[in-house]
N, CA, C and O atoms as a MOPAC input file, in Angstrom:
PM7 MOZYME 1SCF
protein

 N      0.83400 1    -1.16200 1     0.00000 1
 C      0.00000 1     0.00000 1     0.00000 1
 C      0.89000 1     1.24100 1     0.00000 1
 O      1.90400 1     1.35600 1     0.68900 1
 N      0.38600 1     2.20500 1    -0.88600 1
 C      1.25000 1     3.60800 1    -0.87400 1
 C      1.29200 1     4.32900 1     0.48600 1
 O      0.39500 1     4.27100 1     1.32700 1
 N      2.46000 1     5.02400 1     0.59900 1
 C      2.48400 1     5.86300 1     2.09600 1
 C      1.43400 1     6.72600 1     2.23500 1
 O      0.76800 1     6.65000 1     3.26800 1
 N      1.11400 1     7.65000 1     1.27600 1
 C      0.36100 1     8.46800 1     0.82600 1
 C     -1.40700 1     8.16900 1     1.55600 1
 O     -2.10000 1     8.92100 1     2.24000 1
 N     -1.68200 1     6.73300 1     1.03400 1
 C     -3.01700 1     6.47200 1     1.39300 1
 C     -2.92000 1     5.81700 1     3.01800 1
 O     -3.95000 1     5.70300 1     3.68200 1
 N     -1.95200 1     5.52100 1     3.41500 1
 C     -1.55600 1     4.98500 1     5.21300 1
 C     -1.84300 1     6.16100 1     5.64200 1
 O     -2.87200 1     6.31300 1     6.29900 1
 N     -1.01400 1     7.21800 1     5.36800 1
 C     -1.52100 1     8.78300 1     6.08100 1
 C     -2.81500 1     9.17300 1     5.87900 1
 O     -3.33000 1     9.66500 1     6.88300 1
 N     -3.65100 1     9.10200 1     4.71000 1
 C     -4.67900 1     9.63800 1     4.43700 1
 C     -5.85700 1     9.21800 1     5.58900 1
 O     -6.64100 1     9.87700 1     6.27300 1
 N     -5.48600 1     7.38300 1     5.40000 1
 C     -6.79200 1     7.12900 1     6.17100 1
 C     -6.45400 1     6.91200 1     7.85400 1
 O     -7.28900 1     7.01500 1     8.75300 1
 N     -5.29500 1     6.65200 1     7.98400 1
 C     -4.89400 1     7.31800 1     9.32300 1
 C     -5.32300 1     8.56600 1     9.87700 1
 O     -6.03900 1     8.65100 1    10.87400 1
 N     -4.76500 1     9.78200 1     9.04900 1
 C     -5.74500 1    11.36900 1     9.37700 1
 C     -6.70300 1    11.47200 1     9.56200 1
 O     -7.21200 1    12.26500 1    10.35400 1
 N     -7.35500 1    10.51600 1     8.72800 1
 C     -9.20200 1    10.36500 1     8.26400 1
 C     -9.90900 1     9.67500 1     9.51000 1
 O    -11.06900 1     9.94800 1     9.81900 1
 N     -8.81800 1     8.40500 1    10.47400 1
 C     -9.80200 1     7.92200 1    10.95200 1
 C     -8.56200 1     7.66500 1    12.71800 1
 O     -8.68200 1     6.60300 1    13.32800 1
 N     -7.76700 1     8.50700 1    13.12500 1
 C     -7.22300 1     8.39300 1    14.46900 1
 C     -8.12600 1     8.65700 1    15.45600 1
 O     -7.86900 1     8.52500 1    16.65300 1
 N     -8.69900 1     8.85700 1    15.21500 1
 C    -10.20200 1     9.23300 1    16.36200 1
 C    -10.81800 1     8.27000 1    16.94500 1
 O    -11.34500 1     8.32400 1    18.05600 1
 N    -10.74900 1     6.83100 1    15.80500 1
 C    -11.36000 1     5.78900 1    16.57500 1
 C    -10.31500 1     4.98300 1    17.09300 1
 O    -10.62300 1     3.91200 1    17.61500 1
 N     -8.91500 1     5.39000 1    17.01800 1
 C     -8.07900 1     4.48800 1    18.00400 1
 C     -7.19800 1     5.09500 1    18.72600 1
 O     -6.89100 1     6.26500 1    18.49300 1
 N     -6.53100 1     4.22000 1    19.94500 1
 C     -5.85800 1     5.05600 1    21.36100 1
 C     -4.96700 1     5.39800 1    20.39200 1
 O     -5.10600 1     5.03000 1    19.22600 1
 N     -3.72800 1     6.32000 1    20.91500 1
 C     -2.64800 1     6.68600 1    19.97500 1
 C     -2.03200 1     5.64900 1    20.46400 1
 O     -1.32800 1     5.38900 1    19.48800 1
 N     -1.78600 1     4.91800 1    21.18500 1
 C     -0.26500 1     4.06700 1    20.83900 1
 C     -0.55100 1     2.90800 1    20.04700 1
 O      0.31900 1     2.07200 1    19.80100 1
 N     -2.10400 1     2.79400 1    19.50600 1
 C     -2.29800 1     2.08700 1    18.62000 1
 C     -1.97400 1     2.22400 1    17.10200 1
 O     -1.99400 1     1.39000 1    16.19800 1
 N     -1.67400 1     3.53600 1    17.12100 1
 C     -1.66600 1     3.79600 1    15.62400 1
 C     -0.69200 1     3.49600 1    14.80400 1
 O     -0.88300 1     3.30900 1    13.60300 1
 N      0.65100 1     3.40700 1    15.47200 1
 C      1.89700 1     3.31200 1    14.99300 1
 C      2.13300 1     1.70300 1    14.04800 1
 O      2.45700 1     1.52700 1    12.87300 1
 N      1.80800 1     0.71000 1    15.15700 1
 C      1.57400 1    -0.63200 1    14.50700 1
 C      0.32300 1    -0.70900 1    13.67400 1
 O      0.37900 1    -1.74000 1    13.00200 1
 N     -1.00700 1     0.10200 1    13.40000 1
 C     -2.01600 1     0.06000 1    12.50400 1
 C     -1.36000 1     0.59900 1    11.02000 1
 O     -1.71800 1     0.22500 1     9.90400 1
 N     -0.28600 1     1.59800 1    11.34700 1
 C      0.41100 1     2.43200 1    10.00800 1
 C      1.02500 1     1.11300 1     9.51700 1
 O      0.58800 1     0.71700 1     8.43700 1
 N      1.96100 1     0.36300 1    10.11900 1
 C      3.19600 1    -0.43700 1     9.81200 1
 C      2.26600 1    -1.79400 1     9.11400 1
 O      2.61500 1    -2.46000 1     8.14000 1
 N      1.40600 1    -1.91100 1     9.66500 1
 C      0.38600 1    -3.26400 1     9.00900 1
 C      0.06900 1    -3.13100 1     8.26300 1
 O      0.20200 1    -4.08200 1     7.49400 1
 N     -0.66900 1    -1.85900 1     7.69700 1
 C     -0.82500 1    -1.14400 1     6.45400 1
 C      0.17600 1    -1.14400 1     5.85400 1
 O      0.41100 1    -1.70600 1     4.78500 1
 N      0.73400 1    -0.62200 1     6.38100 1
 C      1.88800 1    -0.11300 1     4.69400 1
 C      2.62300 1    -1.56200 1     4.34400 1
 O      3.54000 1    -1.53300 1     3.52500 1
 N      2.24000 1    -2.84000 1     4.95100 1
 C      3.00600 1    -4.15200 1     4.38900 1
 C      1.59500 1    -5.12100 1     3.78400 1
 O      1.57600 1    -6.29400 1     3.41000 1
 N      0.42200 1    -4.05600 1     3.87300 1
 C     -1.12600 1    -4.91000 1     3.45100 1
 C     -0.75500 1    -4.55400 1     1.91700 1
 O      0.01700 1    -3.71500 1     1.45300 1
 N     -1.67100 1    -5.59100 1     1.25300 1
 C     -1.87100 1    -5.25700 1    -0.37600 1
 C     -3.56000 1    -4.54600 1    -0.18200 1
 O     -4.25300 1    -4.24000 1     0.78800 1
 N     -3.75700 1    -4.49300 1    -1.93100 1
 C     -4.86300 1    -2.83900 1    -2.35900 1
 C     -6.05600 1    -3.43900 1    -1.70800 1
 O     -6.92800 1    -2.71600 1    -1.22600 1
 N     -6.13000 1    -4.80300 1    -1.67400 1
 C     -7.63200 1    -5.24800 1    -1.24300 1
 C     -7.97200 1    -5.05800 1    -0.40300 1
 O     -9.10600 1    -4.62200 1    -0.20300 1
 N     -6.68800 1    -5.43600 1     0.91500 1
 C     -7.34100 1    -5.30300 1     2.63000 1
 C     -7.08600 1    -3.40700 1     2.54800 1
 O     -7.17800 1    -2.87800 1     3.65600 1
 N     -6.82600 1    -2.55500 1     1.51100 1
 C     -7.31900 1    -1.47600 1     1.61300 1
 C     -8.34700 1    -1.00200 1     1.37500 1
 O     -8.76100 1     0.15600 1     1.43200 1
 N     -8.89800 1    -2.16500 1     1.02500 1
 C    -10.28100 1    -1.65400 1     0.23900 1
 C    -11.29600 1    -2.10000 1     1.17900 1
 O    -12.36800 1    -1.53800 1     1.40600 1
 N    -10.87500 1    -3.10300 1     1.67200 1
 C    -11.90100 1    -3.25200 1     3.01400 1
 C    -11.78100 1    -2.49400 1     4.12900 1
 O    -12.72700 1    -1.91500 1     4.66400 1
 N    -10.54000 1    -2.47100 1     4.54200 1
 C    -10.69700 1    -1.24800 1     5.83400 1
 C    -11.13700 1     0.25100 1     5.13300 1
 O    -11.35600 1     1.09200 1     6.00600 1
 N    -11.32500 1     0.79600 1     3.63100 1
 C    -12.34400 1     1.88800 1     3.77200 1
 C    -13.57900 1     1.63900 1     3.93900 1
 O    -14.29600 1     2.44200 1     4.53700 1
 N    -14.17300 1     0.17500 1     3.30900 1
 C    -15.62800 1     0.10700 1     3.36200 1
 C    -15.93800 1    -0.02500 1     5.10400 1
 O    -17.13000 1     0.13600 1     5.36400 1
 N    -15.09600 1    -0.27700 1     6.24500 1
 C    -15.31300 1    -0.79800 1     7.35900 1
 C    -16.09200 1     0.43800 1     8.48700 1
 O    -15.48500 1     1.49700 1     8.64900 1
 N    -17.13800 1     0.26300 1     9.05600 1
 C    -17.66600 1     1.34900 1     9.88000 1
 C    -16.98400 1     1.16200 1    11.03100 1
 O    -17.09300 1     0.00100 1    11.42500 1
 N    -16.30000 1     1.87800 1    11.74900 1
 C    -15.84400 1     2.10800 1    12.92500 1
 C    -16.72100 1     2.40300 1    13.84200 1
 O    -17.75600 1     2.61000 1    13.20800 1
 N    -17.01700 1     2.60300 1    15.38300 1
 C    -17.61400 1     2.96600 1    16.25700 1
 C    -17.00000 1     4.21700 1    17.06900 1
 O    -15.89200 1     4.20000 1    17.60600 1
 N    -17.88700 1     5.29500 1    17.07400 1
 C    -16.84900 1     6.92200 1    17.16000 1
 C    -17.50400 1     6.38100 1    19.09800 1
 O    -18.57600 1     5.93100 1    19.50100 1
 N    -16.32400 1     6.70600 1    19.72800 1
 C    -15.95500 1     6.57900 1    20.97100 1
 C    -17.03400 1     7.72200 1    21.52600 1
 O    -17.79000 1     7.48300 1    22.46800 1
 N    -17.01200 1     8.74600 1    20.95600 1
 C    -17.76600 1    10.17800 1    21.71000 1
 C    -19.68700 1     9.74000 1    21.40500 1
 O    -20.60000 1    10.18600 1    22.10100 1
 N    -19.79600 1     9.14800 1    20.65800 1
 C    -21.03600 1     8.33200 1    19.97300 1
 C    -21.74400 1     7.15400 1    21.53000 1
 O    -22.83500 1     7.19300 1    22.09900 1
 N    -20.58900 1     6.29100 1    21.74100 1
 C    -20.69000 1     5.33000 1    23.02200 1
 C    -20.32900 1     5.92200 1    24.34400 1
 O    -20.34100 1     5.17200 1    25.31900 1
 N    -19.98700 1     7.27000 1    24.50400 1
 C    -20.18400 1     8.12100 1    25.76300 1
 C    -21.22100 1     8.56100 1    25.37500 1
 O    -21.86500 1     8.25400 1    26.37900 1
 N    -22.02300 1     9.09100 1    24.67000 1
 C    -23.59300 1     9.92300 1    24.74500 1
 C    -24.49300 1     8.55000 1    25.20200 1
 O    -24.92200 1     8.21200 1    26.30500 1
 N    -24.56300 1     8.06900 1    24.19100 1
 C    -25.26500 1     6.54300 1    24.28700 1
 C    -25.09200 1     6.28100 1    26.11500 1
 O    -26.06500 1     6.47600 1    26.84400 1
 N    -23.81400 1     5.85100 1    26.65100 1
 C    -24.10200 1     5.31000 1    27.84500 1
 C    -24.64900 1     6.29300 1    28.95000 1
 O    -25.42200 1     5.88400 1    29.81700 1
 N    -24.28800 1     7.40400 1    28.90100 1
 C    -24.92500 1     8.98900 1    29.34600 1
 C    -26.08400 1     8.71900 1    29.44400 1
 O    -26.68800 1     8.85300 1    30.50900 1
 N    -26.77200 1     8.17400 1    28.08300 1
 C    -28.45400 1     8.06800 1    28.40000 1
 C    -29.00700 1     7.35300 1    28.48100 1
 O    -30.18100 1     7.44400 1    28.83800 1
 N    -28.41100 1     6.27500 1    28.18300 1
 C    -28.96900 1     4.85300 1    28.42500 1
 C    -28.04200 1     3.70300 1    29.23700 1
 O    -28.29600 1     2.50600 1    29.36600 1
 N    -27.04700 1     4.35300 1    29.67000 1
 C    -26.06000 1     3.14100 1    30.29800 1
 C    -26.65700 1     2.33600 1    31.06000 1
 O    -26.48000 1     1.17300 1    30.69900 1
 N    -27.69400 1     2.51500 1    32.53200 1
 C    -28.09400 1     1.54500 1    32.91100 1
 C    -28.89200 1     0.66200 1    32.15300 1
 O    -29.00800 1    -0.32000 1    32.88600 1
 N    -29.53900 1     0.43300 1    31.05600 1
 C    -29.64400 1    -0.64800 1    30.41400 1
 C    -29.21300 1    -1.30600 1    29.73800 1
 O    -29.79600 1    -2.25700 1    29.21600 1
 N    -27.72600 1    -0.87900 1    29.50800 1
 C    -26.80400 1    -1.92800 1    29.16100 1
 C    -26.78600 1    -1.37800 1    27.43500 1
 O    -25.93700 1    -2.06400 1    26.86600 1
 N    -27.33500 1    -0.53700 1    26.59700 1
 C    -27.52700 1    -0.15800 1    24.91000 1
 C    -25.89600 1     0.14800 1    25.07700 1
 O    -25.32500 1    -0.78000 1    24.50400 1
 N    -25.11600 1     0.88500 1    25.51600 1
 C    -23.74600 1     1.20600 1    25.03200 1
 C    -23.02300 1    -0.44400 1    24.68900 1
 O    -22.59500 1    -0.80100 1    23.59200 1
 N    -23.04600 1    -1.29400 1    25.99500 1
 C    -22.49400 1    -2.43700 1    25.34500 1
 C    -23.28200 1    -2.90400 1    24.49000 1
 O    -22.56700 1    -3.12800 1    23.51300 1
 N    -24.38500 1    -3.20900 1    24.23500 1
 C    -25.02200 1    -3.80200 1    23.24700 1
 C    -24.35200 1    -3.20700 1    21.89400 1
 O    -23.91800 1    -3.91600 1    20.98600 1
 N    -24.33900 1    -1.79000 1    21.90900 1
 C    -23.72500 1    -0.91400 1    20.43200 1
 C    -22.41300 1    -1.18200 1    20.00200 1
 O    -22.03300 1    -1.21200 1    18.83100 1
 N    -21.57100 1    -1.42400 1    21.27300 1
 C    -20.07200 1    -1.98100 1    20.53200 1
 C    -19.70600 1    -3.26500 1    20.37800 1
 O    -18.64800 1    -3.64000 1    19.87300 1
 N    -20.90800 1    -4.21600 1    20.97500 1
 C    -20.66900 1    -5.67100 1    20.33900 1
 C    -20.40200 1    -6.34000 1    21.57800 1
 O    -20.03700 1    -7.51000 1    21.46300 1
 N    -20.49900 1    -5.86800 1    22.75000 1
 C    -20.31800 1    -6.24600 1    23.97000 1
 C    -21.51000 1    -7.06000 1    24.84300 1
 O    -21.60400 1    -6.91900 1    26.06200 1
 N    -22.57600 1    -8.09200 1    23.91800 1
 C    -23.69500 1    -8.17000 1    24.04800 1
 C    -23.92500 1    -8.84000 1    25.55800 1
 O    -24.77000 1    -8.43300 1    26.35600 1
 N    -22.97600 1    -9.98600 1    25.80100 1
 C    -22.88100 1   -10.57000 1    26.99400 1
 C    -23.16100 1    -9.69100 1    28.39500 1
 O    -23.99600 1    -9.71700 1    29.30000 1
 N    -21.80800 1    -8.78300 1    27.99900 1
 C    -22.62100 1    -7.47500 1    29.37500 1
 C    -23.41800 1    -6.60600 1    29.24200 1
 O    -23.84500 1    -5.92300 1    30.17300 1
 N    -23.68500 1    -6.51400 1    28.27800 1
 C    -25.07100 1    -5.96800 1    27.80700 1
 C    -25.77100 1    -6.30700 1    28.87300 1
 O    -25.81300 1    -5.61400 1    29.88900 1
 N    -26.34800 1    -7.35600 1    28.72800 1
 C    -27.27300 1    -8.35900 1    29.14100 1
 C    -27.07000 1    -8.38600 1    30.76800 1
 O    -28.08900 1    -8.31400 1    31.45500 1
 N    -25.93500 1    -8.47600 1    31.33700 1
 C    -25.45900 1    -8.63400 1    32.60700 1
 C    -25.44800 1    -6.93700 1    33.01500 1
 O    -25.15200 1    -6.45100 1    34.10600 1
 N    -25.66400 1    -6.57200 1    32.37200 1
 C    -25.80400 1    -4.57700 1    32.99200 1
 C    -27.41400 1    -4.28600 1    32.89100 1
 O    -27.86100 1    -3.58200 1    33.79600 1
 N    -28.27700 1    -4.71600 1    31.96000 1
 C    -29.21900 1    -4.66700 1    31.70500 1
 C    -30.32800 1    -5.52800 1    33.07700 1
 O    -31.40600 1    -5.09300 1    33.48100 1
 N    -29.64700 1    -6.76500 1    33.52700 1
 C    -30.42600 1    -7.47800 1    34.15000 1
 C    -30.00100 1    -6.86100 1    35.55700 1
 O    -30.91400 1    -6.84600 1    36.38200 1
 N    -28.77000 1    -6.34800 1    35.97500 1
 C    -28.56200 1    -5.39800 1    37.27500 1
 C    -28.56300 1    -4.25800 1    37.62000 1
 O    -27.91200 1    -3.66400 1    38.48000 1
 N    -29.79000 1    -3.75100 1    36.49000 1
 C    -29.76400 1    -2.13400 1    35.74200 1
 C    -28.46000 1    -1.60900 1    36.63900 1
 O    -28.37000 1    -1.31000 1    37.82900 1
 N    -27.48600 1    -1.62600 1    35.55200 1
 C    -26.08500 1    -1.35600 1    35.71400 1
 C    -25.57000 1    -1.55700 1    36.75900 1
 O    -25.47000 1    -0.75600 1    37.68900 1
 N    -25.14700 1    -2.78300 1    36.70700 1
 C    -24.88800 1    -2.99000 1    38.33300 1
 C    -25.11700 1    -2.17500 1    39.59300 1
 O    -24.12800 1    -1.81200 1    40.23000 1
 N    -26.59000 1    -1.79200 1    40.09100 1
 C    -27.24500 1    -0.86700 1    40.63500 1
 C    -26.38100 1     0.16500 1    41.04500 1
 O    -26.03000 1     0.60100 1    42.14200 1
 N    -26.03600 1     0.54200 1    39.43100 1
 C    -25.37400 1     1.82300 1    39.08700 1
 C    -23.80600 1     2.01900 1    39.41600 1
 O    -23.19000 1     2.90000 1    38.81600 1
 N    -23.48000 1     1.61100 1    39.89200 1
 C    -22.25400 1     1.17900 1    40.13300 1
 C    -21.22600 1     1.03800 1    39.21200 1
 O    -20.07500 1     1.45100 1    39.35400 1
 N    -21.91000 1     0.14500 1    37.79500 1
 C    -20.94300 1    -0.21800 1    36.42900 1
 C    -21.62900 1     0.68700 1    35.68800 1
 O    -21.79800 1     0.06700 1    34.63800 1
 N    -22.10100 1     1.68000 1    35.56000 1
 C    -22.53600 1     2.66500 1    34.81200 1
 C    -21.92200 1     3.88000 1    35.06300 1
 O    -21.51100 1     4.59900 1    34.15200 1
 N    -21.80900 1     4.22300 1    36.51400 1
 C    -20.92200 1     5.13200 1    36.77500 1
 C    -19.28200 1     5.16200 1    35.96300 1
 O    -18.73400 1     6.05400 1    35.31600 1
 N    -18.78200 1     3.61500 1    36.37900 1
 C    -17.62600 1     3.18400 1    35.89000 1
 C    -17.52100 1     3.47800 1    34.39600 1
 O    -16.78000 1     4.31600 1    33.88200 1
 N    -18.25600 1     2.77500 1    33.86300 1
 C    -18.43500 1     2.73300 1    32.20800 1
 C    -18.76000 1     4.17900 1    31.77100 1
 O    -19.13300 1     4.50500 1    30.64400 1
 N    -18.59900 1     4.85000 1    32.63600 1
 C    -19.11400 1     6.34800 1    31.83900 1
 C    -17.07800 1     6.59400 1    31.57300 1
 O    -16.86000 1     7.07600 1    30.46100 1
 N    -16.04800 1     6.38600 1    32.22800 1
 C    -14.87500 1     6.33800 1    32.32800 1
 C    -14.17300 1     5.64600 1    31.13100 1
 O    -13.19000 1     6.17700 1    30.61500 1
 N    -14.53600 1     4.77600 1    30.80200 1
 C    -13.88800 1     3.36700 1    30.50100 1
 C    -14.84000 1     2.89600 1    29.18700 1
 O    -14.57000 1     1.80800 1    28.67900 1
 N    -16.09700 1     3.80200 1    28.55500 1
 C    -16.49500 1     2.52000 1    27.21900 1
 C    -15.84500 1     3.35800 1    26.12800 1
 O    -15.57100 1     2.81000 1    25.06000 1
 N    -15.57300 1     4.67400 1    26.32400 1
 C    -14.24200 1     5.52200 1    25.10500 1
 C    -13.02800 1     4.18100 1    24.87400 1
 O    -13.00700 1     3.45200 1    23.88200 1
 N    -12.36700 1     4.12200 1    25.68500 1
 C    -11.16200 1     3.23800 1    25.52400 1
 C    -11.76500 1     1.78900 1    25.20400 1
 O    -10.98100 1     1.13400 1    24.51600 1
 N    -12.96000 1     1.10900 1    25.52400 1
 C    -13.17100 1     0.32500 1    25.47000 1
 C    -13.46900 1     0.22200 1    23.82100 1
 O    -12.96700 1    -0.51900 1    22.97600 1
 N    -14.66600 1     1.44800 1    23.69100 1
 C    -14.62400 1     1.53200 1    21.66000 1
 C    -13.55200 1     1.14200 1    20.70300 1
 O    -13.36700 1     0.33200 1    19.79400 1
 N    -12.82400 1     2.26600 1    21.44300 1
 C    -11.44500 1     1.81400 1    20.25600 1
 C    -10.67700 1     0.85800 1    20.58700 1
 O     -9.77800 1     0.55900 1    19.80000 1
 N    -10.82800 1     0.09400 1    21.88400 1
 C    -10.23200 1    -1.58900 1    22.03900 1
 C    -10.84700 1    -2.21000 1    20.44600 1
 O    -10.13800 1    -2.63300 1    19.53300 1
 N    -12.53600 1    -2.10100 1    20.45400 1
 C    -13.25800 1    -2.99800 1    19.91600 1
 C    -13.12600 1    -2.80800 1    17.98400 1
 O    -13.47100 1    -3.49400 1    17.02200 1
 N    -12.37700 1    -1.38000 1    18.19500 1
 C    -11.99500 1    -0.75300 1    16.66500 1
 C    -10.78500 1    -1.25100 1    16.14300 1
 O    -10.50900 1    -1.45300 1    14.96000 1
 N     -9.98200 1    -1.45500 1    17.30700 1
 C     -8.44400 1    -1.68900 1    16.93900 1
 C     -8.30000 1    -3.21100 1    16.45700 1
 O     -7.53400 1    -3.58500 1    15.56900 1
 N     -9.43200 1    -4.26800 1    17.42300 1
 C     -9.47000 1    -5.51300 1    16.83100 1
 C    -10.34700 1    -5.54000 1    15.54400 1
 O    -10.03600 1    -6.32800 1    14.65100 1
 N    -11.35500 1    -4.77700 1    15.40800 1
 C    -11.55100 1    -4.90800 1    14.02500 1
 C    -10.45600 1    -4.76900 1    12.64000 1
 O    -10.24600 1    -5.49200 1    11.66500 1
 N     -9.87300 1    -3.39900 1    13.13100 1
 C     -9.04900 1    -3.52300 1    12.42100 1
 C     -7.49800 1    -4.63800 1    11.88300 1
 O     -6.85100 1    -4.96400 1    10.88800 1
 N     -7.59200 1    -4.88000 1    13.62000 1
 C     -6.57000 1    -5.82700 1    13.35900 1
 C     -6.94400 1    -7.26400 1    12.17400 1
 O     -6.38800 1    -7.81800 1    11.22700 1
 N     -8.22300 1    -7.38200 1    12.95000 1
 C     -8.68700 1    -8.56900 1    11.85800 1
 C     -8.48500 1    -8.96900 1    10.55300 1
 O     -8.19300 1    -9.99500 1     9.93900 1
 N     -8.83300 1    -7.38000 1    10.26000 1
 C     -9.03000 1    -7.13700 1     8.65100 1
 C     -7.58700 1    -7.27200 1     8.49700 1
 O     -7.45800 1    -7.90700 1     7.45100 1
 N     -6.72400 1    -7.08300 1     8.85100 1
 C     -5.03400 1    -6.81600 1     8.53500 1
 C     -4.43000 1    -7.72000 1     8.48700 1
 O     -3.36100 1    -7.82200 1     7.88500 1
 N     -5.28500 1    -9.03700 1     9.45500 1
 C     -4.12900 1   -10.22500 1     9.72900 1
 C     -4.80400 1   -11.49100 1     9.51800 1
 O     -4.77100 1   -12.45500 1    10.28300 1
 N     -5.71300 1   -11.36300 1     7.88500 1
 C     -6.80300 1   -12.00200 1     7.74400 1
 C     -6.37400 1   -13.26300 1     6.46900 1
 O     -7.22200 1   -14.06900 1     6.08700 1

């Protein structure tokens, strides 16, 4: 893959991952061929500031994990309406970093597929 398009969609899309992720997302790229470029543009990411509003208004029922694929605690936040608030408080901290955990393995996927 050209350097050119590693920067582009790097610029285009560092928002959905921690920074010390990015360095090894550049280096995977730039040793991927045109196809797995063509899938990580078609790929929707999950915007971190998107799963802080979401848990803001709905965290005790568990919709933020449900939205990043986290269905299991979904379900386990949902049935202890948030662990009587307790893991909602928490998760108001922690589902940003948790997004782009769930972005970085997508991406990884696509990279090491």
């Amino acid at each position: 893959m050209e350097k050119q398009q590693v920067d582009m969609f790097i610029m285009s899309n560092n928002k959905f991952f921690e920074p010390h992720q990015i360095s090894s997302i550049r280096q995977a790229m730039l040793n991927a061929d045109e196809s797995t470029f063509l899938r990580l543009q078609a790929t929707n990411f999950k915007d971190p500031i998107i799963s802080l509003v979401i848990s803001l208004i709905a965290g005790p029922l568990g919709v933020d994990r449900f939205v990043i694929g986290d269905v299991g605690l979904g379900i386990a936040k949902l049935l202890t309406c948030g662990g009587f608030g307790i893991w909602t408080i928490v998760d108001y901290f922690l589902i940003m970093g948790r997004t782009r955990e769930v972005n970085y393995e997508k991406i990884q996927e696509i990279l090491h597929y």
